[in-house]
N, CA, C and O atoms as a MOPAC input file, in Angstrom:
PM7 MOZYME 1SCF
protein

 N    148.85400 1   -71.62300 1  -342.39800 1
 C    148.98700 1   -70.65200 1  -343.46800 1
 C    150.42700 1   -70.13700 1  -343.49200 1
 O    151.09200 1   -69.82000 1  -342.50600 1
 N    150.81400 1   -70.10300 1  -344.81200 1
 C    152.33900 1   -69.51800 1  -344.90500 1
 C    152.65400 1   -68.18900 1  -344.85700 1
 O    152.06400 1   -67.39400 1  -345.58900 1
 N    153.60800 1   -67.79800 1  -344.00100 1
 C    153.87200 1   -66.48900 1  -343.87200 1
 C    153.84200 1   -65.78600 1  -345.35900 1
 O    154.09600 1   -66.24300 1  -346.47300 1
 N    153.18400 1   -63.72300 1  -344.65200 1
 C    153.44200 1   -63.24800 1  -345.90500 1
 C    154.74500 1   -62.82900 1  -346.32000 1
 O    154.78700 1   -62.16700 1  -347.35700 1
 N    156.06900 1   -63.13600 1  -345.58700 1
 C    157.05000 1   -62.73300 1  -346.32600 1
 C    158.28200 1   -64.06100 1  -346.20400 1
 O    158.11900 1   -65.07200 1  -345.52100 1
 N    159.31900 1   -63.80200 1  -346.91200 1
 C    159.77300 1   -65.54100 1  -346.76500 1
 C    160.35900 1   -64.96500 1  -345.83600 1
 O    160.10000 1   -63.93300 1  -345.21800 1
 N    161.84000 1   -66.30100 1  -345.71500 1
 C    162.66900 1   -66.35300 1  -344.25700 1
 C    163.68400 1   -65.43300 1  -344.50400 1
 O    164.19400 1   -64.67900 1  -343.67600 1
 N    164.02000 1   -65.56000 1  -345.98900 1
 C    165.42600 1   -64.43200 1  -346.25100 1
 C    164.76600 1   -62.92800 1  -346.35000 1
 O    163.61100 1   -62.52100 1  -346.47500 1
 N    165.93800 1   -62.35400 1  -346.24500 1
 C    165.34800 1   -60.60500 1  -346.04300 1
 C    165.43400 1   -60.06900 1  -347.54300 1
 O    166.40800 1   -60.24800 1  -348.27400 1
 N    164.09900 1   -59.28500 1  -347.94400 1
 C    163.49700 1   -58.93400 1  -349.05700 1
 C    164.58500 1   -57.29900 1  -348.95000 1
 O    164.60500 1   -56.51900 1  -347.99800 1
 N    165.56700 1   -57.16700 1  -350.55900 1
 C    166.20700 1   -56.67500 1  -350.09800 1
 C    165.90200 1   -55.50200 1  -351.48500 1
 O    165.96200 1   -55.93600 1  -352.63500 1
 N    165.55900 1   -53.92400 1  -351.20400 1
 C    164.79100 1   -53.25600 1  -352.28800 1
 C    165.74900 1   -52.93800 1  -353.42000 1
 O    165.48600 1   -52.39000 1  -354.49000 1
 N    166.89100 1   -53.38100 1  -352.97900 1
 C    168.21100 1   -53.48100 1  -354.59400 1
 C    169.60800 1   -53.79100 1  -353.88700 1
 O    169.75900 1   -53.70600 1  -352.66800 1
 N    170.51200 1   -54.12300 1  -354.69100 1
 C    171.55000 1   -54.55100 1  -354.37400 1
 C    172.28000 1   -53.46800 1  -353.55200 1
 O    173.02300 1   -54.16400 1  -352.86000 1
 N    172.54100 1   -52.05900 1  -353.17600 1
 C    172.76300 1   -51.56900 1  -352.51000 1
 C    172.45000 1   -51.78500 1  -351.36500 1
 O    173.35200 1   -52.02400 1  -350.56200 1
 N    170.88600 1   -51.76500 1  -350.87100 1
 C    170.38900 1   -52.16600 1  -349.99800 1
 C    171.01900 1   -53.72400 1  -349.20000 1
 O    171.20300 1   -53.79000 1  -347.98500 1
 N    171.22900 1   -54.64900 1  -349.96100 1
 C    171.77500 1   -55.77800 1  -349.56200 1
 C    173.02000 1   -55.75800 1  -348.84600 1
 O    173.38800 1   -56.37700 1  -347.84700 1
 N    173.91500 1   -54.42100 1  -350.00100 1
 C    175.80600 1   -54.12400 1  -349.43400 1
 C    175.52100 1   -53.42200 1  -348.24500 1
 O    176.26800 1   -53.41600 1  -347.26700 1
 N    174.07500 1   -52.62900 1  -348.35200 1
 C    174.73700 1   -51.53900 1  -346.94400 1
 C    173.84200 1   -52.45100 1  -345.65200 1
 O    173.69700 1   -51.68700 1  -344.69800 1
 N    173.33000 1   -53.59100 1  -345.41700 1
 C    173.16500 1   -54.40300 1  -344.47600 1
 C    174.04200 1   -54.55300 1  -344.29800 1
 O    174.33000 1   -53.61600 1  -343.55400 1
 N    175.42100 1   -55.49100 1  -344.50800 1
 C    176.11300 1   -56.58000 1  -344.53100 1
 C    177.03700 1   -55.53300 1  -344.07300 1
 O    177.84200 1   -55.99400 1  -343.26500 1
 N    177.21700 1   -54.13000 1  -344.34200 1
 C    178.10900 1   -52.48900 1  -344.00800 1
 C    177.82100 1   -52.36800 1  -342.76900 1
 O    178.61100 1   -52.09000 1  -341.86700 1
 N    175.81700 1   -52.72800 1  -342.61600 1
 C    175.87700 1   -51.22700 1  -341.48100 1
 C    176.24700 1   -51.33900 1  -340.22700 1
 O    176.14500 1   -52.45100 1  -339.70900 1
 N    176.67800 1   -50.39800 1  -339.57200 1
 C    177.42100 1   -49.98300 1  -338.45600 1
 C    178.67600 1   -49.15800 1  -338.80200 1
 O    179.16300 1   -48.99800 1  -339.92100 1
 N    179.04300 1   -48.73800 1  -337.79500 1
 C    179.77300 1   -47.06400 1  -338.26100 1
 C    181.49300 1   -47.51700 1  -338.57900 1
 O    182.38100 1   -46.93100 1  -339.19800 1
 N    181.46100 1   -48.78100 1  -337.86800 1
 C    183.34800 1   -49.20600 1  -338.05000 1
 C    183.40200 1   -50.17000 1  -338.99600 1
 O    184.58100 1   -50.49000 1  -339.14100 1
 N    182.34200 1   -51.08200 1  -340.05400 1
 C    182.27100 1   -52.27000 1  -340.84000 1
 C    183.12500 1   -51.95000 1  -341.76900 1
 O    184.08300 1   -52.71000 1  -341.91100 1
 N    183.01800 1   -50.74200 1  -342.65700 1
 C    183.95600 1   -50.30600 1  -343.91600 1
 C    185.34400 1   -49.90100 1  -343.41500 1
 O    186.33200 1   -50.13800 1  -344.11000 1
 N    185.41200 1   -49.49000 1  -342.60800 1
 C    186.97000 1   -49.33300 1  -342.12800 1
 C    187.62100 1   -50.43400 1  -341.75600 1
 O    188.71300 1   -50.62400 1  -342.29300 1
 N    187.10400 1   -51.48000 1  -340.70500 1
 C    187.68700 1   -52.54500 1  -340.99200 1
 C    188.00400 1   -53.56700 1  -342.13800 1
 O    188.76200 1   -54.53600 1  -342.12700 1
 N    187.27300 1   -53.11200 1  -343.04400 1
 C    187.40500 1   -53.80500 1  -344.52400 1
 C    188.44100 1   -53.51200 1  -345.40300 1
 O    189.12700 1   -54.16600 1  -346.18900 1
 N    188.33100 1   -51.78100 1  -344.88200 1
 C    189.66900 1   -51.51400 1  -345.64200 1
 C    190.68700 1   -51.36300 1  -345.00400 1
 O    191.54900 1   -50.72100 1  -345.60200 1
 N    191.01000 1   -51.79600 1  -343.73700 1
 C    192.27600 1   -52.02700 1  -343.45300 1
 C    192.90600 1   -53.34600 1  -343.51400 1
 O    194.10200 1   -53.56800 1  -343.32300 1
 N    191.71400 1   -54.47000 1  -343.88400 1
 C    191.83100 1   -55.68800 1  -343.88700 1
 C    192.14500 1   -56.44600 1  -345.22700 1
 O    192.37500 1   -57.62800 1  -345.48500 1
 N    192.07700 1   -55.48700 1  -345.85500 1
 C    192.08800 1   -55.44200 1  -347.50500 1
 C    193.19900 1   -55.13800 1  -347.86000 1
 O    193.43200 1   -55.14700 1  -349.06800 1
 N    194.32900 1   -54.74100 1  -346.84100 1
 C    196.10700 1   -54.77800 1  -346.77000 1
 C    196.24600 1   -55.93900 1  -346.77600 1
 O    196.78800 1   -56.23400 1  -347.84200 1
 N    196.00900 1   -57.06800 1  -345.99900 1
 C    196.47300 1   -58.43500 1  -345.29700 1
 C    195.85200 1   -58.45800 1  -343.92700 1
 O    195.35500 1   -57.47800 1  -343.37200 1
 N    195.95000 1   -59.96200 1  -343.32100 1
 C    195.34500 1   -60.18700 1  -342.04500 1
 C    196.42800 1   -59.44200 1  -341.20200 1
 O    197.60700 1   -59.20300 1  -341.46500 1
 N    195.46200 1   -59.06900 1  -339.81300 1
 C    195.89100 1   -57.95400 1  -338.93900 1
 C    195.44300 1   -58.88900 1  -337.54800 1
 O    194.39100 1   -59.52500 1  -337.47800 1
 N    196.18000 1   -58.83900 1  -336.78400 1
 C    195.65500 1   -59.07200 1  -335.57500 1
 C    194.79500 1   -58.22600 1  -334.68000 1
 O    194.95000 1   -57.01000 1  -334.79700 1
 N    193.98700 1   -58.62200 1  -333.87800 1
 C    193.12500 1   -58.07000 1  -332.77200 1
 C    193.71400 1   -56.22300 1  -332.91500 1
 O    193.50800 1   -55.26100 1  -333.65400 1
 N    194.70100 1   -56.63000 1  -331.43500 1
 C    195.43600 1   -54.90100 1  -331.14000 1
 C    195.55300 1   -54.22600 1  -332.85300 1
 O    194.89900 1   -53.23700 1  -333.18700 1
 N    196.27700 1   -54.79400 1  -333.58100 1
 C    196.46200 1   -53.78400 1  -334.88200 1
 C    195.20100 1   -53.26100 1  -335.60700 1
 O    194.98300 1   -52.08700 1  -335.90500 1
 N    194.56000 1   -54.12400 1  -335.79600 1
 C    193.30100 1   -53.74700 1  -336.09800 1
 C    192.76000 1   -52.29400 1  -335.66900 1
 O    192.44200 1   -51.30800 1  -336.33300 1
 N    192.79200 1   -52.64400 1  -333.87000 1
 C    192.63800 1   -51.87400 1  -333.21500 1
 C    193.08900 1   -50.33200 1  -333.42000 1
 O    192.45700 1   -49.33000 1  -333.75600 1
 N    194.33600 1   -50.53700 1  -333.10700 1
 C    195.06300 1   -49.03900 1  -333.41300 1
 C    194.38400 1   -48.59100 1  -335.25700 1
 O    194.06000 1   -47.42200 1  -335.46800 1
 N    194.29200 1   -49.36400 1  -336.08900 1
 C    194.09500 1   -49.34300 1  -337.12300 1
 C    192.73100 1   -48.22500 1  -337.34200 1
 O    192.67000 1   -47.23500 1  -338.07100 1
 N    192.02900 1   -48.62000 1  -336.71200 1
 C    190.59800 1   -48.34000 1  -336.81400 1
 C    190.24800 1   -46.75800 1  -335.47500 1
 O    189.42300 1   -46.62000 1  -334.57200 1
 N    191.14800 1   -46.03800 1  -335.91300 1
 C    190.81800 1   -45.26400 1  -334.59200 1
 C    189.37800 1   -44.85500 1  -333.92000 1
 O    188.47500 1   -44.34100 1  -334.58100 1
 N    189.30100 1   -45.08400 1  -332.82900 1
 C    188.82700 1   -44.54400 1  -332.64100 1
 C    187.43300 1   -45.20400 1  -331.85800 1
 O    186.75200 1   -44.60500 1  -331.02600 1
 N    187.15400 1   -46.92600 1  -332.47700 1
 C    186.29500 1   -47.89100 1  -332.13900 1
 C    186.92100 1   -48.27500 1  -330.93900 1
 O    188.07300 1   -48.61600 1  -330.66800 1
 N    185.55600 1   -48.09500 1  -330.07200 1
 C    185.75900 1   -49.08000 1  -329.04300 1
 C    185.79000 1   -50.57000 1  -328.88400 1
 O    185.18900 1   -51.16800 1  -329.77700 1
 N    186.39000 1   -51.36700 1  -327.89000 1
 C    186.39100 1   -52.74900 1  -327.88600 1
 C    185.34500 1   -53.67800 1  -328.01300 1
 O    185.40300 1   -54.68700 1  -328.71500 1
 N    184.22300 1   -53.27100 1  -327.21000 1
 C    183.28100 1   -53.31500 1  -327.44100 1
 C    182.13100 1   -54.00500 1  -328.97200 1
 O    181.32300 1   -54.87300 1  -329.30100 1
 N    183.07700 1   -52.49900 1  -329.53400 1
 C    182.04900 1   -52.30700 1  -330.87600 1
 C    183.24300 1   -52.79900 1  -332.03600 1
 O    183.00400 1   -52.47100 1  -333.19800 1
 N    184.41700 1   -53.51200 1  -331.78900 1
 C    185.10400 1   -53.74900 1  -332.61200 1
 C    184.87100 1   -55.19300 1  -332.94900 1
 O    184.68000 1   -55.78600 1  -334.01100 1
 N    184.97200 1   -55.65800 1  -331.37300 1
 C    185.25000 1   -57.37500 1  -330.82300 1
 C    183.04100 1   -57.87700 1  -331.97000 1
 O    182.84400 1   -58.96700 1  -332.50700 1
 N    181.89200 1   -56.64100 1  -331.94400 1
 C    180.62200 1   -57.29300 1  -331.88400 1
 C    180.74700 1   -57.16200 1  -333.84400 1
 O    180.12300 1   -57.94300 1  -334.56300 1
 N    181.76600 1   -55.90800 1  -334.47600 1
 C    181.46500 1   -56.08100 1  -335.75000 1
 C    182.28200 1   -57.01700 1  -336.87000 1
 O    182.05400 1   -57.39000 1  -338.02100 1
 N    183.97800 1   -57.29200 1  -335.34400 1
 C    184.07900 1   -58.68000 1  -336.69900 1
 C    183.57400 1   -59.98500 1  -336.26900 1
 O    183.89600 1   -60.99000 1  -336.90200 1
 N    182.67900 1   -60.06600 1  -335.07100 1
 C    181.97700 1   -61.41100 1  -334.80900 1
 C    180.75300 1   -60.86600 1  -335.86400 1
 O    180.63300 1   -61.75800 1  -336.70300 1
 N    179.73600 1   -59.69400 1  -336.18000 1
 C    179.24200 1   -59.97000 1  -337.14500 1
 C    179.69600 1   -60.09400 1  -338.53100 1
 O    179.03600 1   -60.74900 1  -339.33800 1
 N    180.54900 1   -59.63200 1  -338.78500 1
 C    181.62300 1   -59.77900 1  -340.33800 1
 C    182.04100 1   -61.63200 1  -340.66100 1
 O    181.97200 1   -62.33000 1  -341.67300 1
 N    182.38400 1   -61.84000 1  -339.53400 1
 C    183.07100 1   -63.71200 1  -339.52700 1
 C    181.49600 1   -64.23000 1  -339.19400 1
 O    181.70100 1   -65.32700 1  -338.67400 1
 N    180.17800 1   -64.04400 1  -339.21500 1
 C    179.60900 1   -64.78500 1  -339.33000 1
 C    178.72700 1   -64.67700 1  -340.57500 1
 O    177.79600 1   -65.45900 1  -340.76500 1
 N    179.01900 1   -63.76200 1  -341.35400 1
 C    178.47200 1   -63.18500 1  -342.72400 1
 C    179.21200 1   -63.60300 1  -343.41800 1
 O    178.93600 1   -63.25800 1  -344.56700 1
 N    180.50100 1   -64.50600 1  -343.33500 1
 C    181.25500 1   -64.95300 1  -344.37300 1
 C    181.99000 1   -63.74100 1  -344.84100 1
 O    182.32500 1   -63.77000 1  -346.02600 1
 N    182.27200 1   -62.80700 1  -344.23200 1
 C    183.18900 1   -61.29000 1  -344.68400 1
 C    184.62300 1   -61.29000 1  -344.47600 1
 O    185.55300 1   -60.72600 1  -345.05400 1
 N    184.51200 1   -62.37600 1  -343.12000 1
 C    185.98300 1   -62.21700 1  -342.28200 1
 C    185.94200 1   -63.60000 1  -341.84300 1
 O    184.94200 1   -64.27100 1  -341.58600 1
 N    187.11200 1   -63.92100 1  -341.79600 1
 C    187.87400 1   -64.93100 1  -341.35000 1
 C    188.70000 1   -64.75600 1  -340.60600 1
 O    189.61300 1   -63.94500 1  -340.76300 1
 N    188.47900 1   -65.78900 1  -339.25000 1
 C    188.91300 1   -65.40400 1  -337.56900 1
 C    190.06400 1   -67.04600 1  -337.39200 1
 O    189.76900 1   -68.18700 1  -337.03700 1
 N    191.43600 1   -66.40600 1  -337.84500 1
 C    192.26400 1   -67.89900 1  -337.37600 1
 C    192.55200 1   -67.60600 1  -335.96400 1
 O    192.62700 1   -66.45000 1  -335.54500 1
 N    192.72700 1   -68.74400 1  -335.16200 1
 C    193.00800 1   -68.66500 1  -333.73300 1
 C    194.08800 1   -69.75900 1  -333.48400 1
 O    193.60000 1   -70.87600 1  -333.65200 1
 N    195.33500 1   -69.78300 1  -333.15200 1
 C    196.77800 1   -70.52700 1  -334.00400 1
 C    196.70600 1   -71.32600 1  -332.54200 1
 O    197.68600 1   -72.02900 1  -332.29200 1
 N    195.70800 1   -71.28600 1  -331.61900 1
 C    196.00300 1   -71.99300 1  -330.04400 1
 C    197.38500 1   -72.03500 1  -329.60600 1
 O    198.04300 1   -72.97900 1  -329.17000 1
 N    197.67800 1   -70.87800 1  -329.80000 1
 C    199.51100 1   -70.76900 1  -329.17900 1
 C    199.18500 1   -69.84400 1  -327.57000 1
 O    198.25600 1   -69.09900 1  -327.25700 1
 N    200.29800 1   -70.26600 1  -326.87700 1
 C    199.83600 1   -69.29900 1  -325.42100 1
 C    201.45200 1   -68.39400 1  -325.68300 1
 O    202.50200 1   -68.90400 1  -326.07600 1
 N    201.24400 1   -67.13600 1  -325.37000 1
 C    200.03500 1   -66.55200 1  -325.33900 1
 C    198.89400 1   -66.76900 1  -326.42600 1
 O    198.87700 1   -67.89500 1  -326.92300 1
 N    198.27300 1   -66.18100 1  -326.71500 1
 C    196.82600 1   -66.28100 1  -327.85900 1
 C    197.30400 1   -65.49400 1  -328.36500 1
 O    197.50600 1   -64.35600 1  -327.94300 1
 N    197.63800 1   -66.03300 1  -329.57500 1
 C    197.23200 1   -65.43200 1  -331.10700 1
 C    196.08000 1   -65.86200 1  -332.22000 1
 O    195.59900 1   -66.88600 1  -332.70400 1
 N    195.97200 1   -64.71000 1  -332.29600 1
 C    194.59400 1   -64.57200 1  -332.99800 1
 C    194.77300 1   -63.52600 1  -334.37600 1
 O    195.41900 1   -62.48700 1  -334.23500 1
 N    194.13500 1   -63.88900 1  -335.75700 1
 C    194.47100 1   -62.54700 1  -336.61900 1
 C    193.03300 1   -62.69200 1  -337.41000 1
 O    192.46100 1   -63.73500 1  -337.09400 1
 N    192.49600 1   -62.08900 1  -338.12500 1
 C    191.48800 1   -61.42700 1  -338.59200 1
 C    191.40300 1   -61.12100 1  -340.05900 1
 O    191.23500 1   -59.91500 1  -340.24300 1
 N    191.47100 1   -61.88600 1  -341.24800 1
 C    191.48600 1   -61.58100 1  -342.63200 1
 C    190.24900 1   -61.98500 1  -343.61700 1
 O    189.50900 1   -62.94500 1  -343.40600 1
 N    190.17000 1   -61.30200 1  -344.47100 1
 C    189.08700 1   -60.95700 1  -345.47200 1
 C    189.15300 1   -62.46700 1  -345.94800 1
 O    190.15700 1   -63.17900 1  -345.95000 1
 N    187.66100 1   -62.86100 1  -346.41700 1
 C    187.70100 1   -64.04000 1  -347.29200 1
 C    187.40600 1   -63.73700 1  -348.88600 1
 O    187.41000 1   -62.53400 1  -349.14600 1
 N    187.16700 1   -64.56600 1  -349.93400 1
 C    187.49600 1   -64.22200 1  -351.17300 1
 C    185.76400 1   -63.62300 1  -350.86300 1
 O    185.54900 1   -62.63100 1  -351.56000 1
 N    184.97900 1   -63.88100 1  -350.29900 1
 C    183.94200 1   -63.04900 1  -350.24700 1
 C    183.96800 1   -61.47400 1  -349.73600 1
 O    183.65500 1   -60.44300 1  -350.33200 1
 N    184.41200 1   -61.67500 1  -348.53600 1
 C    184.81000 1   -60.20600 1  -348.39100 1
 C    185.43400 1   -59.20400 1  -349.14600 1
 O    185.12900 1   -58.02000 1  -349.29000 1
 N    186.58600 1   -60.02800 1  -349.71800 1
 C    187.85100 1   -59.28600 1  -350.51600 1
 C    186.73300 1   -58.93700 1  -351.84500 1
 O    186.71500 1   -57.81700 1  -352.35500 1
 N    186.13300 1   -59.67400 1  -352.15200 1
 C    185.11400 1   -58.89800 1  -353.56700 1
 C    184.43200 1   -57.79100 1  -352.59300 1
 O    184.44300 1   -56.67600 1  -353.11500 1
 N    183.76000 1   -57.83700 1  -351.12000 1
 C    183.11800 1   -56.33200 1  -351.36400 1
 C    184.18500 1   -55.32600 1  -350.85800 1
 O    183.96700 1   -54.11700 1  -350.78200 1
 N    185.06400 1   -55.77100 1  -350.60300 1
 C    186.06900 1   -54.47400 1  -349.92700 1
 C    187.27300 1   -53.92200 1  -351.61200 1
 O    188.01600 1   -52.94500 1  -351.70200 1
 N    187.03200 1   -54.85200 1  -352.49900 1
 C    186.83700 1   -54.17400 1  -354.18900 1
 C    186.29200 1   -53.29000 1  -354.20300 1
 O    186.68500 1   -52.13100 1  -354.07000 1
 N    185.03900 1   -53.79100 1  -354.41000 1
 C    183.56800 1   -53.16100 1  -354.89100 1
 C    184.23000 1   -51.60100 1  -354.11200 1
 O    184.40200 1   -50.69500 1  -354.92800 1
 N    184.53600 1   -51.31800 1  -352.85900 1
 C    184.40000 1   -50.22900 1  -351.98100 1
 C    185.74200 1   -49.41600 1  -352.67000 1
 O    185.80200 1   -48.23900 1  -352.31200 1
 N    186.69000 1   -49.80200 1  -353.48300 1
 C    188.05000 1   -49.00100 1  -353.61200 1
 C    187.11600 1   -47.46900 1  -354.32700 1
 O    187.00200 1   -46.48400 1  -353.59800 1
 N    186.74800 1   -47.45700 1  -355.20900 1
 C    185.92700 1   -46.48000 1  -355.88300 1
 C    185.27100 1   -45.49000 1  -354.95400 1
 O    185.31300 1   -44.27900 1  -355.17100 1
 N    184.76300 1   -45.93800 1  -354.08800 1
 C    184.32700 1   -45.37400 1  -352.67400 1
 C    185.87900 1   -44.45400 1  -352.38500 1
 O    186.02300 1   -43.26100 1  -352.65100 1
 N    186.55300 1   -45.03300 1  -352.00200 1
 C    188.12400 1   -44.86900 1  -351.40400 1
 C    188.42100 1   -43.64700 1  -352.45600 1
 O    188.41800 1   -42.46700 1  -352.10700 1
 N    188.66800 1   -44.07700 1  -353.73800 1
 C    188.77500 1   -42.55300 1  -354.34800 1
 C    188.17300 1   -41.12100 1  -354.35900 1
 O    188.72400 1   -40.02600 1  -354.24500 1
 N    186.83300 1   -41.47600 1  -354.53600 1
 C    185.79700 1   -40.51500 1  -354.29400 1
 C    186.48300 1   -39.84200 1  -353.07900 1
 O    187.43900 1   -39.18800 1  -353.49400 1
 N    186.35400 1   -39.75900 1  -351.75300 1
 C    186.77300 1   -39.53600 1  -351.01400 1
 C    188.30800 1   -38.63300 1  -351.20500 1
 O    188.69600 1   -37.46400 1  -351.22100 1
 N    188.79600 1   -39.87300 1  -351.31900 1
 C    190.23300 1   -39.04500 1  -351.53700 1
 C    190.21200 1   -37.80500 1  -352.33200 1
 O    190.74900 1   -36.79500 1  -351.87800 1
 N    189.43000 1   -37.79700 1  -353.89200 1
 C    189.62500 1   -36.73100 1  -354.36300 1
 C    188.90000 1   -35.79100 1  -353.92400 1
 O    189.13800 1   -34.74400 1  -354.52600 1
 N    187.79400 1   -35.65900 1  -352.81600 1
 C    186.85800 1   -34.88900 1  -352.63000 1
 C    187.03400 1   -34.30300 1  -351.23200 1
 O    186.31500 1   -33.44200 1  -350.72500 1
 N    188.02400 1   -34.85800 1  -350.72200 1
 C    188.32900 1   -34.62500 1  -348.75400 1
 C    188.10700 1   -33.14500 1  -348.71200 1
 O    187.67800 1   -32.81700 1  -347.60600 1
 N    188.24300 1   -32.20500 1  -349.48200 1
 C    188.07200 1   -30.82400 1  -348.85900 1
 C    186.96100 1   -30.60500 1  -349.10800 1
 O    186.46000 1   -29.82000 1  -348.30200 1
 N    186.10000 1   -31.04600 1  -350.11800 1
 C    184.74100 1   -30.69000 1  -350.60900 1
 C    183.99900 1   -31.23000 1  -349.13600 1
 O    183.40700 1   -30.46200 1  -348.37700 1
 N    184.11600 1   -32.31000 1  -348.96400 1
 C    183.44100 1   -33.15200 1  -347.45200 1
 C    183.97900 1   -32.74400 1  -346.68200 1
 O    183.10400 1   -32.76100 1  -345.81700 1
 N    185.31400 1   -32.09200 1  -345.94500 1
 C    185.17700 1   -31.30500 1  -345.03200 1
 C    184.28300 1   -29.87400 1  -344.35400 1
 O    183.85100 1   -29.45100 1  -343.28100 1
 N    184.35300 1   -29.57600 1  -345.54000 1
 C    183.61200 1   -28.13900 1  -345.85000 1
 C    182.30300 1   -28.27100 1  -345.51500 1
 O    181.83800 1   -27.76700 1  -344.49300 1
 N    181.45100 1   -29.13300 1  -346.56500 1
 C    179.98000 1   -29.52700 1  -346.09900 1
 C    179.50000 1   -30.29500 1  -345.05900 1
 O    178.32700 1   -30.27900 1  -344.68400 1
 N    180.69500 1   -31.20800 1  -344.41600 1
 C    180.59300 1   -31.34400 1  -342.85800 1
 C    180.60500 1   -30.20600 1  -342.14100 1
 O    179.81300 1   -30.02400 1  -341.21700 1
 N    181.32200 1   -29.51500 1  -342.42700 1
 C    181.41500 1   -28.22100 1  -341.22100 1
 C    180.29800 1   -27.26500 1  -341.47900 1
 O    180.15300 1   -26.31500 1  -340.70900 1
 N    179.66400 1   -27.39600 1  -342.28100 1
 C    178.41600 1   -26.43700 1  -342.46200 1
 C    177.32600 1   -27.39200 1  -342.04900 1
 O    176.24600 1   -26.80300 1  -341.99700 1
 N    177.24800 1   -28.66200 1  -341.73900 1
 C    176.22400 1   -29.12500 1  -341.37300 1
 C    176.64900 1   -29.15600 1  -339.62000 1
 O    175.77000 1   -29.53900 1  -338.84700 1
 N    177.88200 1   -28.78000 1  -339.11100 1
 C    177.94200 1   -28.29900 1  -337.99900 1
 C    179.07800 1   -29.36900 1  -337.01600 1
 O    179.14600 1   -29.37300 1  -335.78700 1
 N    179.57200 1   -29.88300 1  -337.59300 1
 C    180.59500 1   -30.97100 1  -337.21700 1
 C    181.26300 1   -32.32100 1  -338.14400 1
 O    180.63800 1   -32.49100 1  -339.19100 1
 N    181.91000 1   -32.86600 1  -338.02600 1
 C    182.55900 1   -33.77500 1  -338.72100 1
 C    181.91800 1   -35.11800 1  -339.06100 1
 O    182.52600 1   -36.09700 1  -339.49400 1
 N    180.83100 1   -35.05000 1  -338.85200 1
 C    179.69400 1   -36.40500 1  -338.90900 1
 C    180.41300 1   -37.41200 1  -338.73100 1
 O    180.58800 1   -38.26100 1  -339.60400 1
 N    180.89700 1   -37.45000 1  -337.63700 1
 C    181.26500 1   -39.31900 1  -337.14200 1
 C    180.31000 1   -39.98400 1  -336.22100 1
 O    180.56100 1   -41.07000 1  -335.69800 1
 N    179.30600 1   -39.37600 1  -336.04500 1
 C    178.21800 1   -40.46400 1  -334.98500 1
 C    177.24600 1   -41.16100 1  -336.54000 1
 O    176.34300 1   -41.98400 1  -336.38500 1

């Protein structure tokens, strides 16, 4: 008997689909710093304050296997390695500039209602 749901993930609207392929707390920041040009490992790094190695090294191995990011590795010693958006990615890290404004024009409004909900909501 065939399963009741298929193999791909039943997704309840296209938001739902962007904020999979998002979630985790450093995915959009690396998008938009990647959405300058390819960055290597360390820049990235400094780029993204604040992510640990950890959680940097597990979200662009999930990003480069979602087709988001593209991982060149130039086999030079030392190792170089750099990290850039593909024309797939680069459409959702678009899609996100509008996001980017919002923000910008609203930073004191979202400070404010962060601080009344009692901290800066970064967890």
């Amino acid at each position: 008997m065939p399963p009741d749901h298929p193999s791909t993930p039943a997704f309840i609207c296209g938001l739902d689909a962007t904020l999979r392929v998002l979630a985790g707390k450093w995915k959009p920041l690396v998008l938009y710093f990647l959405f300058y040009g390819p960055k290597r490992y360390g820049e990235l790094k400094r780029s993204v304050q604040g992510v640990s190695h950890k959680m940097l090294i597990q979200h662009l191995k999930e990003l480069e296997s979602d087709g988001i990011v593209a991982r060149t590795d130039y086999g030079e010693i030392p190792p170089r390695v750099d990290y850039a958006l593909t024309p797939f990615g680069l459409s959702l890290a678009e899609a996100m500039i509008p996001l980017c404004g919002w923000g910008d024009a609203h930073e004191a409004e979202i400070a404010q209602a962060l601080e009344r909900r009692g901290g800066m909501g970064t967890d």
